[in-house]
BABA-654903 format. One record per residue (C-alpha): x, y, z. Coordinates in pm, whole numbers, padded with zeros to 5 digits, always signed. Each point is the difference from the previous one (the first is absolute). Layout:
N
XYZ;...
***
This chain:
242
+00000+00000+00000;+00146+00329-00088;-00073+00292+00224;+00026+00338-00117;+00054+00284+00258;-00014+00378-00106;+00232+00257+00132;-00048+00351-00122;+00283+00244-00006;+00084+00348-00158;-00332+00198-00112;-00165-00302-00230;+00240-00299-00024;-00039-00301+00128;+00216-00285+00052;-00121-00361+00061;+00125-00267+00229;-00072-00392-00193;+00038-00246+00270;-00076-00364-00095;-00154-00184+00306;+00107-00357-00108;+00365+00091+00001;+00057+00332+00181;+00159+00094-00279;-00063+00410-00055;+00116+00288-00296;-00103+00338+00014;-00133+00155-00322;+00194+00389-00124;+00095+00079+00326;+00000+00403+00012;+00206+00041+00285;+00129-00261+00275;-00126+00056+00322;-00365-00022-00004;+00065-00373-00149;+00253-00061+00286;-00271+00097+00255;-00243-00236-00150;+00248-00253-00004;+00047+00025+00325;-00347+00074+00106;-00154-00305-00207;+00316-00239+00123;+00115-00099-00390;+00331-00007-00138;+00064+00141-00360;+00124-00188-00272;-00033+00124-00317;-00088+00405-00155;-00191+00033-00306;+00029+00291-00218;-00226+00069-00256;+00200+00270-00113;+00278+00235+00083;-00148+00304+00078;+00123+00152+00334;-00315-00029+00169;-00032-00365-00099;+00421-00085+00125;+00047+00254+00209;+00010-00273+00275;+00206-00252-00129;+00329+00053+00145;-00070+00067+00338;-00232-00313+00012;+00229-00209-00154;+00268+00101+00211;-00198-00059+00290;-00193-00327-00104;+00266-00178-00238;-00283-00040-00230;-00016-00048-00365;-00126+00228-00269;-00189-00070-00287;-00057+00191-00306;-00037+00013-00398;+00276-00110-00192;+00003+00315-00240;+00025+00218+00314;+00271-00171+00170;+00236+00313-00030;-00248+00249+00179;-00104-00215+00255;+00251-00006+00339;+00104-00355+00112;-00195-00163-00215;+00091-00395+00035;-00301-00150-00177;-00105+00088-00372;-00315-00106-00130;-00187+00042-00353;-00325-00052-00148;-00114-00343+00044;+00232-00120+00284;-00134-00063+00360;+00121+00132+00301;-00041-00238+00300;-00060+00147+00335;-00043-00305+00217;-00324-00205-00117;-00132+00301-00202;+00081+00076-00395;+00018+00285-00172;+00025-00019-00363;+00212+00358-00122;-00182+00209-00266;+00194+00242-00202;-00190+00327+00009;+00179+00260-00158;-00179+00361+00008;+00112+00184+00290;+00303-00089-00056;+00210-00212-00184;+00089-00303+00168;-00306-00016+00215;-00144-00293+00139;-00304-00199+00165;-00012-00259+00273;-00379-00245-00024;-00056-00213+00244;-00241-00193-00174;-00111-00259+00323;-00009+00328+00202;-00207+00179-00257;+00281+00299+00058;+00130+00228-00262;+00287+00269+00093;+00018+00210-00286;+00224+00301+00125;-00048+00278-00196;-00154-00114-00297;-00386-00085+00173;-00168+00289+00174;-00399-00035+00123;-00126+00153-00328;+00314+00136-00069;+00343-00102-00151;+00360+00081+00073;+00123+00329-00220;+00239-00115-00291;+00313+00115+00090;+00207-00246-00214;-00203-00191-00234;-00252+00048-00210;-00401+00029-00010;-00001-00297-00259;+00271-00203+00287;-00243+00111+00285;-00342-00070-00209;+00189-00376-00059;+00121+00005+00383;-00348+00051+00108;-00151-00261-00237;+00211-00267+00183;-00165+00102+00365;-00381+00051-00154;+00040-00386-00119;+00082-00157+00399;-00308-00116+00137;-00268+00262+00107;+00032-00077+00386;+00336+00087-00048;+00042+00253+00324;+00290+00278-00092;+00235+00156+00209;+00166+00300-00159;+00166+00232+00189;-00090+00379+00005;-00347+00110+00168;-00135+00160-00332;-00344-00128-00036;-00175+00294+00105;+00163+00246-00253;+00000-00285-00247;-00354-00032+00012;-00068+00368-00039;+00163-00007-00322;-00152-00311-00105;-00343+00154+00049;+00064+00265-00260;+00022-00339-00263;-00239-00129+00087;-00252+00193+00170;-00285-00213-00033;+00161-00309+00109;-00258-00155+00292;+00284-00167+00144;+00298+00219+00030;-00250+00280+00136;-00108-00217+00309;+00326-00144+00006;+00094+00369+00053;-00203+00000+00275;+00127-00267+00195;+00360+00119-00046;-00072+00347+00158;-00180-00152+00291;+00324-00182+00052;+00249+00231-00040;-00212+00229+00241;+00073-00265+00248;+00369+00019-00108;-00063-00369-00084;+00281-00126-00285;-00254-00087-00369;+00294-00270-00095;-00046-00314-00064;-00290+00006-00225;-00113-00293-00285;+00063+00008-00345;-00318-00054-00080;-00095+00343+00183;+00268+00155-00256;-00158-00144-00297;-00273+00157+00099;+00084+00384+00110;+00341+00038-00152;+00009+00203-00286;+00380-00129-00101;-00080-00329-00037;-00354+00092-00165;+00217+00150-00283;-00124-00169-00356;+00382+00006-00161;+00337+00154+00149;-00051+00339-00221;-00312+00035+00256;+00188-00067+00264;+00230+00276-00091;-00213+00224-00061;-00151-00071+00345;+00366-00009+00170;+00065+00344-00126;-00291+00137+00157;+00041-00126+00301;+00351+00115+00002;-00130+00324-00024;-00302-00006+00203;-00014+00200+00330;-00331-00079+00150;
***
């Protein structure tokens, strides 16, 4: 059984602790900064073994040497990124699985945000960490790659299993959805999906994980009918201020 345990940090990052029950075995997923995972470490009684990076943004490896440092731990990251990630010991790329204990996680290439950026699905678990390239009716700016690599990048995720619960890790929903609502104004289910996500975040309660299947539905990025649409619908949100 994988357990997943949320740690936010900065203003709208969060970090996640994978600890699989069967084996004790634990990784911690784009660890922002160290110490918050060291106190849950120590709080929840685990031992880390392994990092995952998605990518090698700062607030996604900010952490990695002082964790590694202080937990002898391995970490794990894309094979094309290997130069911009610190420490890295493990490289992965699309198709290969990354065994933490009992649980697999089958690596999807997901270039878009950046180049070099990848996945981790836990398909028993029914867990996707995406990084940067997933947001709740969002998706990650393209810093790197192109709309055509992202369009293809999010193609890969809309085809996992609709249960599939994702675990990006930035806070954006709210602002995410307020742009999505100027696509598609009319849409029953993003509107009182809308809803829902401002009662929450007026309770300062965290809108991640959410389903797939609630992104098919409300998300206007995956909702695109070709990658020129998605473009089109990247640029405006790039330049959207609402």
């Amino acid at each position: 059984m994988l357990k997943v345990h949320q740690i936010p940090v900065l203003s709208d990052n969060y970090i996640y602790l994978l600890h699989d029950t069967d084996t004790e075995q634990t990784a911690v997923v784009d660890p922002a900064v160290a110490e918050p995972v060291l106190e849950a470490l120590q709080s929840l009684d685990l031992s880390l073994n392994y990092i995952l990076n998605t990518h090698h943004h700062s607030d996604h490896i900010g952490g990695n040497l002082k964790l590694k440092a202080a937990t002898a731990c391995q970490v794990v990251g894309a094979e094309s990124d290997k130069k911009r990630i610190p420490l890295i010991d493990i490289t992965l790329k699309e198709g290969d699985v990354f065994q933490l204990g009992s649980e697999a996680a089958t690596i999807i290439e997901t270039d878009g945000h950046t180049i070099g950026h990848i996945a981790f699905w836990f398909k028993n678990a029914e867990a996707l960490f995406c990084g940067d390239t997933l947001f709740a009716m969002g998706c990650g700016r393209l810093f790197e790659g192109s709309a055509e690599q992202m369009w293809q990048s999010l193609n890969k995720l809309t085809a996992l299993p609709t249960n599939t619960q994702i675990y990006c890790t930035h806070e954006y929903t709210e602002a995410n959805g307020r742009f999505a609502l100027t696509i598609e104004p009319k849409n029953a289910d993003l509107k009182f999906r809308m809803q829902q996500v401002k009662a929450q975040r007026a309770q300062g309660l965290a809108t991640v994980p959410f389903s797939l299947a609630e992104e098919l539905a409300t998300n206007p990025f995956l909702r695109a009918e070709s990658s020129s649409s998605f473009a089109e619908i990247r640029t405006k949100k790039d330049n959207f201020n609402g």
